[in-house]
C-alpha atoms as an extended CHARMM CRD file, in Angstrom:
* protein
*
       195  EXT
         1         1  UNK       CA            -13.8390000000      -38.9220000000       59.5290000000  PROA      1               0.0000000000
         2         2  UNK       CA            -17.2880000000      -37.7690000000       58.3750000000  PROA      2               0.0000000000
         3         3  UNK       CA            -20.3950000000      -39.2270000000       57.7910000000  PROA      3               0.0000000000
         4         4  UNK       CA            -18.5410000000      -40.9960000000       54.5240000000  PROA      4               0.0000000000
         5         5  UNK       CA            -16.2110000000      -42.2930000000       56.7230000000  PROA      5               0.0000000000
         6         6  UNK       CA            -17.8490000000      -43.8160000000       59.3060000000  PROA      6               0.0000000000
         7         7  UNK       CA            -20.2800000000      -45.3280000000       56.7300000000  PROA      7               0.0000000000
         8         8  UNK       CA            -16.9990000000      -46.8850000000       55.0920000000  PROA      8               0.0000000000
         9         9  UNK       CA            -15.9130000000      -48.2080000000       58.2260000000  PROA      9               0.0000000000
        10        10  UNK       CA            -19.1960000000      -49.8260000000       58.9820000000  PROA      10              0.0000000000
        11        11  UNK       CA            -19.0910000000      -51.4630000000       55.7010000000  PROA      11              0.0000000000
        12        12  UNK       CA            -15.4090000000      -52.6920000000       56.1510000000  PROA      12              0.0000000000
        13        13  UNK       CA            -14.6060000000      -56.9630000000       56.3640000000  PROA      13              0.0000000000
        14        14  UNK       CA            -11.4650000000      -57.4190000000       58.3790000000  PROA      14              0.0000000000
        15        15  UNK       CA            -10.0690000000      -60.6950000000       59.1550000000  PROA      15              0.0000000000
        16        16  UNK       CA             -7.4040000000      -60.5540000000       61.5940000000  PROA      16              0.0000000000
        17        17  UNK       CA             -5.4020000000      -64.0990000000       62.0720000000  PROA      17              0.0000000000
        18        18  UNK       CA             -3.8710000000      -64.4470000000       65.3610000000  PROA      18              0.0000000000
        19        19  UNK       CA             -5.5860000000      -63.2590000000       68.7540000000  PROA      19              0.0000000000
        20        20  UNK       CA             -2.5220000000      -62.6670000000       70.6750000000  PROA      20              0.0000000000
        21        21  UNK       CA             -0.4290000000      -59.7860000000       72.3750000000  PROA      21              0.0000000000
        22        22  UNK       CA             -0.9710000000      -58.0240000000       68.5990000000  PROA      22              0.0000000000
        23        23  UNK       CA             -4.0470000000      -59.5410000000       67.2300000000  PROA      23              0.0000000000
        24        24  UNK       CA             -6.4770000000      -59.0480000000       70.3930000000  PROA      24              0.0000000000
        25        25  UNK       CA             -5.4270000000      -55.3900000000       70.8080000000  PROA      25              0.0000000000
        26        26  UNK       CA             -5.6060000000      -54.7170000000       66.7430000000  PROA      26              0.0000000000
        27        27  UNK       CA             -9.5790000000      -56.7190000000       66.9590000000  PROA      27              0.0000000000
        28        28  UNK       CA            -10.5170000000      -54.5600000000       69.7540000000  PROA      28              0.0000000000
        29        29  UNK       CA             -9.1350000000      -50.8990000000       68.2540000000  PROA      29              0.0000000000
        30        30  UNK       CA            -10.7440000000      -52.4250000000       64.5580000000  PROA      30              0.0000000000
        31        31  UNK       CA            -14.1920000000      -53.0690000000       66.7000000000  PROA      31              0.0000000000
        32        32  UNK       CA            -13.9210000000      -49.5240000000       68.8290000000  PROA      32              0.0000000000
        33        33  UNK       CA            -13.3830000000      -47.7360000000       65.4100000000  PROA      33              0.0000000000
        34        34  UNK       CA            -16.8190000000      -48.7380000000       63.7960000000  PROA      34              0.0000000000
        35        35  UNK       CA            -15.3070000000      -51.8500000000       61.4650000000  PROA      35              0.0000000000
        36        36  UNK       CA            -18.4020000000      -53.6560000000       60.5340000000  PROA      36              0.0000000000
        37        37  UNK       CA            -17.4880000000      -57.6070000000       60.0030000000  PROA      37              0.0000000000
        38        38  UNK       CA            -14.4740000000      -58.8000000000       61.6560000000  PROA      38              0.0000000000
        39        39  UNK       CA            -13.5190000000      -62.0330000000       61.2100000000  PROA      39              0.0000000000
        40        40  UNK       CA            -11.3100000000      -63.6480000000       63.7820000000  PROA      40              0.0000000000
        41        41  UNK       CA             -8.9630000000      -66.9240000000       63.5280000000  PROA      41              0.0000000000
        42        42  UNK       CA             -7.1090000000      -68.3970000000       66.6190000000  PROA      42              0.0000000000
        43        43  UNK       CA             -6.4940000000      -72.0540000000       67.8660000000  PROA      43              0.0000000000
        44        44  UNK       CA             -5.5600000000      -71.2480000000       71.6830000000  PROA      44              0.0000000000
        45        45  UNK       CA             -7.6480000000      -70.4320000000       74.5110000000  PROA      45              0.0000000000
        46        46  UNK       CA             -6.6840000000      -68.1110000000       77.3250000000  PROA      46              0.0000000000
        47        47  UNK       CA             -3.8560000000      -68.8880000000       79.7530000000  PROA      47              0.0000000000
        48        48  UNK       CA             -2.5100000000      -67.1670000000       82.8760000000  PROA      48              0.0000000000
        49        49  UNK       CA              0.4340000000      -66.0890000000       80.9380000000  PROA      49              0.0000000000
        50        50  UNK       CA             -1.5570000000      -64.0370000000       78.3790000000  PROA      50              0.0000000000
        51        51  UNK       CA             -3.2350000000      -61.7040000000       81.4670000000  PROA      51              0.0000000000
        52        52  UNK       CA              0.0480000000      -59.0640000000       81.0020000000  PROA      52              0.0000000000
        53        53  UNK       CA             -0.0500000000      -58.6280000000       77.0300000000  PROA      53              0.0000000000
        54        54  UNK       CA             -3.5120000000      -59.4910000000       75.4810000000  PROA      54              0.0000000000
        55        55  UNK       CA             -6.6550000000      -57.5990000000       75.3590000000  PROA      55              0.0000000000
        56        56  UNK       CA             -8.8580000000      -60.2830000000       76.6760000000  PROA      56              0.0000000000
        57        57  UNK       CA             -6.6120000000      -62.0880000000       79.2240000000  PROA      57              0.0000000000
        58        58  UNK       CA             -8.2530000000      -61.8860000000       82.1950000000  PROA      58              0.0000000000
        59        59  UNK       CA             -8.8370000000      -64.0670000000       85.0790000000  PROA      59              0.0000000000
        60        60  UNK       CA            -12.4360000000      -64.2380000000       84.3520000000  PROA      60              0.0000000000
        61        61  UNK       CA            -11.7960000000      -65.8880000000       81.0350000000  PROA      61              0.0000000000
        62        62  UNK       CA             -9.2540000000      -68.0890000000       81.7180000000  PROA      62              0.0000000000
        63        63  UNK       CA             -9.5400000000      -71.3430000000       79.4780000000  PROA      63              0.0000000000
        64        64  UNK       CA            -12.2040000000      -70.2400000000       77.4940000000  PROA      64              0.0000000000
        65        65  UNK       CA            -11.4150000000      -69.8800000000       73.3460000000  PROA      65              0.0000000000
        66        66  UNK       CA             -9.4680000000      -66.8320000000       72.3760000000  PROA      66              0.0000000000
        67        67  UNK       CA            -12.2220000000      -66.5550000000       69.8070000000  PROA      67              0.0000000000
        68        68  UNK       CA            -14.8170000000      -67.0940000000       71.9720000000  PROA      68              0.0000000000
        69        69  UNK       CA            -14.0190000000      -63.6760000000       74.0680000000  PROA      69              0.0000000000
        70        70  UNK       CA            -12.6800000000      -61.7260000000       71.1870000000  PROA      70              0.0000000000
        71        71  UNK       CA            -16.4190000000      -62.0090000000       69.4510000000  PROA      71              0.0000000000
        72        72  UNK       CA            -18.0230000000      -61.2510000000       73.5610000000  PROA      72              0.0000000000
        73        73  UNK       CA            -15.8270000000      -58.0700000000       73.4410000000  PROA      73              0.0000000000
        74        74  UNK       CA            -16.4990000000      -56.9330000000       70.1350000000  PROA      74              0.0000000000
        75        75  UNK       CA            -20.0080000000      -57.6150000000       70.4390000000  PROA      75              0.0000000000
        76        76  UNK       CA            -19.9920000000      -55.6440000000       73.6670000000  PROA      76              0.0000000000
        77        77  UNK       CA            -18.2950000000      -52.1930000000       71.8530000000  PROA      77              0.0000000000
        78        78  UNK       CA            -20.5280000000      -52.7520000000       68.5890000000  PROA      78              0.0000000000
        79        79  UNK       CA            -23.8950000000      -54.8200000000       69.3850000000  PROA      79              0.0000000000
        80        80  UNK       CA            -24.2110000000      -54.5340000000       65.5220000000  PROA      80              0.0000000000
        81        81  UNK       CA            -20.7560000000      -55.8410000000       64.4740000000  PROA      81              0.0000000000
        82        82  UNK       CA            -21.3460000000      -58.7320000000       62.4780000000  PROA      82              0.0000000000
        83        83  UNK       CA            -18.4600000000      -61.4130000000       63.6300000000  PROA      83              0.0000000000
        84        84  UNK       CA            -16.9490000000      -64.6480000000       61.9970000000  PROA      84              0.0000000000
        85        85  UNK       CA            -14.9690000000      -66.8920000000       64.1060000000  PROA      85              0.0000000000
        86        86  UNK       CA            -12.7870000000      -69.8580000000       63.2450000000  PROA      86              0.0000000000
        87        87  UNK       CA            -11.0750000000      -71.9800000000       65.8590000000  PROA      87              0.0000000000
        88        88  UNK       CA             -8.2420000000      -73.4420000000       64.0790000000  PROA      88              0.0000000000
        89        89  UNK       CA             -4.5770000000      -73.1990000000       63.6680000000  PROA      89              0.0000000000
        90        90  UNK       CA             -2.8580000000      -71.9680000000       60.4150000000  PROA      90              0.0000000000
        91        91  UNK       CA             -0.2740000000      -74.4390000000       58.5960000000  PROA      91              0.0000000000
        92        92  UNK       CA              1.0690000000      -72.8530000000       55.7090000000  PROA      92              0.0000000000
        93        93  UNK       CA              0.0590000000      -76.2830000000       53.6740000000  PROA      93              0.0000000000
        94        94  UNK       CA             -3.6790000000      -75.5620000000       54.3990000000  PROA      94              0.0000000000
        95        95  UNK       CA             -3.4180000000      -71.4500000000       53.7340000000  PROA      95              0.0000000000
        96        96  UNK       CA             -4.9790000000      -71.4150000000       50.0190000000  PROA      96              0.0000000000
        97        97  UNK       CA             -8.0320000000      -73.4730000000       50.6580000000  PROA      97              0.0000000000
        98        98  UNK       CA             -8.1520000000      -71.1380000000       54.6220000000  PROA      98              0.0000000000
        99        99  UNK       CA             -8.2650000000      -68.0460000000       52.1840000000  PROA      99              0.0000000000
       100       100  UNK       CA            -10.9540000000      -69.1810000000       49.4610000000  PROA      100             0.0000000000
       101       101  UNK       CA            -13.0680000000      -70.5780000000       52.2430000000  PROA      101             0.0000000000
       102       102  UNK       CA            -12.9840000000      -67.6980000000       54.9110000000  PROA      102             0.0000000000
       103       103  UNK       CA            -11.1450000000      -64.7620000000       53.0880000000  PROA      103             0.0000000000
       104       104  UNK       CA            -12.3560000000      -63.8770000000       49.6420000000  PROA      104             0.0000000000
       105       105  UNK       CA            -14.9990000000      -61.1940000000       50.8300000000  PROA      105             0.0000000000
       106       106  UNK       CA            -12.8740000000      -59.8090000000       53.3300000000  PROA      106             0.0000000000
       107       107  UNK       CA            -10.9750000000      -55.9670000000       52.2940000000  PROA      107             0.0000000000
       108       108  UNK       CA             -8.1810000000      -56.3600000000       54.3130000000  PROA      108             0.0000000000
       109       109  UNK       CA             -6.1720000000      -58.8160000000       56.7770000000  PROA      109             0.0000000000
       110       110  UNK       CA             -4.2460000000      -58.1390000000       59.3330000000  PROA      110             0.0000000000
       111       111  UNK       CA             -1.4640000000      -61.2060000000       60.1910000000  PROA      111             0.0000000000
       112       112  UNK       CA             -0.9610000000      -61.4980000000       63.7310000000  PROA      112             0.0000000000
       113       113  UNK       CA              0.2830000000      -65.1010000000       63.2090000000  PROA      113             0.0000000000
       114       114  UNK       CA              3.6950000000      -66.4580000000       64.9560000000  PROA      114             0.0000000000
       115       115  UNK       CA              4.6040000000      -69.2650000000       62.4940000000  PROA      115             0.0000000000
       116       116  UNK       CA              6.7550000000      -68.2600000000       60.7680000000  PROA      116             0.0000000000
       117       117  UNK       CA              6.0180000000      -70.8700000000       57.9440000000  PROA      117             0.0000000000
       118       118  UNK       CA              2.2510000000      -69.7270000000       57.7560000000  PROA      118             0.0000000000
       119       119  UNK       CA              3.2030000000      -66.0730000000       57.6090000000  PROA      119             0.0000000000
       120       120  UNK       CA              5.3060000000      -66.2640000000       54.0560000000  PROA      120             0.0000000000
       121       121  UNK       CA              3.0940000000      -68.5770000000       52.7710000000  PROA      121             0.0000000000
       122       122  UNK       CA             -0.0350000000      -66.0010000000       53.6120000000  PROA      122             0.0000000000
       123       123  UNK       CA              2.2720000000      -63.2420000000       51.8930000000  PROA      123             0.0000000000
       124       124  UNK       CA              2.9170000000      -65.4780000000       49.1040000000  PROA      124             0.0000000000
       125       125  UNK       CA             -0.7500000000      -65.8750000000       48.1830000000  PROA      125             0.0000000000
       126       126  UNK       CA             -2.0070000000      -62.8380000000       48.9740000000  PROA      126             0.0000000000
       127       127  UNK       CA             -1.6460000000      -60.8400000000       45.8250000000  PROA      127             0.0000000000
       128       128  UNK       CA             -3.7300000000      -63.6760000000       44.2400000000  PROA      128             0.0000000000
       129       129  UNK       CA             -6.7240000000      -62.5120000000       46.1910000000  PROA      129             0.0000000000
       130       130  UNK       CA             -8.6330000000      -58.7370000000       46.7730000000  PROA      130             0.0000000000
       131       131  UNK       CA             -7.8320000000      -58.3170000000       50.2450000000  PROA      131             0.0000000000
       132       132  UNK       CA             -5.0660000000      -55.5720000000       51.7950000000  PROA      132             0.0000000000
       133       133  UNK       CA             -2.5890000000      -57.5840000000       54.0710000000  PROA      133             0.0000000000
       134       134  UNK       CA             -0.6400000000      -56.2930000000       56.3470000000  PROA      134             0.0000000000
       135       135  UNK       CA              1.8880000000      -58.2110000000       58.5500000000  PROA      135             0.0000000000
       136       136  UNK       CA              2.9530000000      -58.0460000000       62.3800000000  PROA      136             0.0000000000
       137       137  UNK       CA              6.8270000000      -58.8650000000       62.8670000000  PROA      137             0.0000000000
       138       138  UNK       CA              8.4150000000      -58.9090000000       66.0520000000  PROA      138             0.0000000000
       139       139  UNK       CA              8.2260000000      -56.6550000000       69.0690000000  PROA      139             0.0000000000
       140       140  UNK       CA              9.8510000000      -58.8070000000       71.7400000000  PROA      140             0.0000000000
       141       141  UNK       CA             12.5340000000      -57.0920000000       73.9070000000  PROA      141             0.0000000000
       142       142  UNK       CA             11.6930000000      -53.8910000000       72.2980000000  PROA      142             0.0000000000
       143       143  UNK       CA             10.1700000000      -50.8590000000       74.8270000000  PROA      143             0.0000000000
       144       144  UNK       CA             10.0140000000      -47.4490000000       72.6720000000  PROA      144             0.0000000000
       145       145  UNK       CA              6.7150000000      -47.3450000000       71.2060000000  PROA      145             0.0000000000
       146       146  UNK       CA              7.4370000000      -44.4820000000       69.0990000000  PROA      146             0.0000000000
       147       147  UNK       CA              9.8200000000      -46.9030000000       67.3560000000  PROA      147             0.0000000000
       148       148  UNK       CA              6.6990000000      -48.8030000000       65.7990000000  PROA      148             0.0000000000
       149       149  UNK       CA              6.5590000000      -48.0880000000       61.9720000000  PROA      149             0.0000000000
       150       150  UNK       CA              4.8170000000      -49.5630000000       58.7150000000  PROA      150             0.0000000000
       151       151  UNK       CA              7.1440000000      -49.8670000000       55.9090000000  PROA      151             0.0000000000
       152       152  UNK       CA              7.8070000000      -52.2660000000       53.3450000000  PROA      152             0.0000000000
       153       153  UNK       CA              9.1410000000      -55.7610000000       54.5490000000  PROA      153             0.0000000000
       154       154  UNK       CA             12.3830000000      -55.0700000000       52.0170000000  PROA      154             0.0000000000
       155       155  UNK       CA             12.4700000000      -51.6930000000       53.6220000000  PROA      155             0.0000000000
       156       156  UNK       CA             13.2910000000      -53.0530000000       57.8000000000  PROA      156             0.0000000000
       157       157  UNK       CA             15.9380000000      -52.3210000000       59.9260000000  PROA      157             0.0000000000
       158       158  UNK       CA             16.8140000000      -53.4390000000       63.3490000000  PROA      158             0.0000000000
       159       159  UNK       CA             14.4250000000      -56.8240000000       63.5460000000  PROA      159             0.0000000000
       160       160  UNK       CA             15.3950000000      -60.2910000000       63.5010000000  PROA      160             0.0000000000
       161       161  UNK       CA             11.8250000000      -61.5930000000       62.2390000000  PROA      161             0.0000000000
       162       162  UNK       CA             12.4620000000      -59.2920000000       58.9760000000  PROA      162             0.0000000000
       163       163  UNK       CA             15.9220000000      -60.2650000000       58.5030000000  PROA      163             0.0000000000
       164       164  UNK       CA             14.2570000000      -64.2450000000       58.0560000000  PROA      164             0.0000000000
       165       165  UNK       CA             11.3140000000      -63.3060000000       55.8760000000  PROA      165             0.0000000000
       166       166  UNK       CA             13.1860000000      -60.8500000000       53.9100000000  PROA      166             0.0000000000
       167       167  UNK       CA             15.2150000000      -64.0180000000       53.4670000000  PROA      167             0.0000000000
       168       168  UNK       CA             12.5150000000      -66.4670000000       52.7700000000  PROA      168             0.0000000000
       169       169  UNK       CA             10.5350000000      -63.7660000000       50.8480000000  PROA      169             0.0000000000
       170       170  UNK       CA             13.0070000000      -63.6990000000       48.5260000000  PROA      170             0.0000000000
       171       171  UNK       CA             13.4870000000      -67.3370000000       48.0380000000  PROA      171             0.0000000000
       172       172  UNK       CA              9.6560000000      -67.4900000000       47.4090000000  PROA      172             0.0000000000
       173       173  UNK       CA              9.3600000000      -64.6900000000       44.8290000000  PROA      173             0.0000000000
       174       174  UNK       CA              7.6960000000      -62.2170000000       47.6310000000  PROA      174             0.0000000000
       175       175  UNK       CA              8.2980000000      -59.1320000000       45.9070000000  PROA      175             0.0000000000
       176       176  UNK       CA              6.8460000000      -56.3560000000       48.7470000000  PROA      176             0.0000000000
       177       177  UNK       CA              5.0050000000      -56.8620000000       51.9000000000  PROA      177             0.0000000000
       178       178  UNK       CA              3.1530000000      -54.6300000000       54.4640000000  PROA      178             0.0000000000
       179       179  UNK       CA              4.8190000000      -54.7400000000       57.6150000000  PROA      179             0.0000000000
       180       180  UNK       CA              4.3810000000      -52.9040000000       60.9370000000  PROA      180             0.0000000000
       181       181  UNK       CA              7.4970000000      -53.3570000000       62.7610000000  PROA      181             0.0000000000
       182       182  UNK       CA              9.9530000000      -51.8150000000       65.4220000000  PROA      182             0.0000000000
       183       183  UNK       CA             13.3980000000      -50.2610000000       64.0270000000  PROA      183             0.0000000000
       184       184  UNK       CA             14.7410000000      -49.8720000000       67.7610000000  PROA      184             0.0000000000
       185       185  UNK       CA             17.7020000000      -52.4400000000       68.6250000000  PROA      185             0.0000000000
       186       186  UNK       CA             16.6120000000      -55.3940000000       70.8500000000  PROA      186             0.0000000000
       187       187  UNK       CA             16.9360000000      -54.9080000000       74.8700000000  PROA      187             0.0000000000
       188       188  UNK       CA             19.6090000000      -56.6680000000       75.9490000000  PROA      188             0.0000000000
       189       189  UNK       CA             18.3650000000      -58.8800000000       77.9260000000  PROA      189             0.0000000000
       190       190  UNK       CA             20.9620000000      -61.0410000000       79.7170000000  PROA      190             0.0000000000
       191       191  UNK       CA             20.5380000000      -60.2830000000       83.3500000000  PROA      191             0.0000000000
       192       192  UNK       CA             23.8940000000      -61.3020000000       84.7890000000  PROA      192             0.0000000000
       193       193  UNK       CA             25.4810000000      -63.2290000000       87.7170000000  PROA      193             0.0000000000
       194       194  UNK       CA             24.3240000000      -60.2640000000       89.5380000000  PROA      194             0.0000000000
       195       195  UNK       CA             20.4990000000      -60.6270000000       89.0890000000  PROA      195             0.0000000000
């Protein structure tokens, strides 16, 4: 990257909403890469069930707030890391007074959110702000990494969380959106009488 680069890194104000199987992994690669202020938003604390697909599920941190161990971990990789945490839950009637309160000085966002509902309206607002936003869609039953691509929303294959908000994008006047998404086919996952 270069001295320029690490120095633009340092300087960089992420906000990534959602500390889950995409959002705690993202936080953690943003933190290890030199990202300066990180702001993180999640409502749920750690459960049992989170220990096979989220960065800080462990046993040790059980029941404590998601955002609670996401600013411990990036503190631990960057001492200097300055860190903004908001324990809350996202409803898409709330978003625009969320993003002038917690997002205007922020250069990018990263949605790791599962509502549905609170993702379009997040898309639908963003160009009215500075930020970059890019969007998670779905991975579930999907195993070929390689398959992982950012594209344009309008631009998906192969994912039934695209197919809705391409729908409801539409419907709301969403005229492109970042996504990272998965063009491999869903596993099939019915086991069977045999299982």
């Amino acid at each position: 990257l270069g001295e320029a680069g690490v120095e633009k890194l340092k300087n960089s104000r992420v906000a990534v909403f959602g500390l889950g199987g995409v959002g705690s992994w993202c936080t953690e690669a943003l933190a290890r890469a030199g990202v300066g202020t990180l702001a993180v938003i999640d409502k749920d604390r750690v459960e049992e069930s989170n220990i096979n697909r989220q960065s800080i599920a462990f046993y040790s941190t059980l029941g404590k707030r998601k955002v609670d161990v996401m600013e411990a971990m990036i503190k631990d990789i960057n001492p200097e890391a300055q860190v903004k945490k908001v324990f809350g839950f996202l409803r898409q009637e709330e978003m625009e007074s969320f993003l002038d309160e917690h997002a205007r000085d922020v250069d990018y966002v990263v949605d790791a959110i599962d509502t549905i509902s609170a993702k379009l309206k997040l898309a639908e607002l963003a160009p009215n702000y500075s930020f970059k936003l890019i969007s998670s869609m779905g991975g579930a039953n999907k195993i070929h990494p390689e398959c992982f691509k950012i594209a344009d929303l309008y631009d998906t294959v192969n994912c039934p969380l695209c197919r809705i908000m391409r729908k409801e994008g539409r419907k709301r006047g969403i005229k492109q959106l970042k996504v990272i998404y998965s063009c491999e086919q869903p596993v099939d996952t019915n086991m069977g009488s045999d299982w």
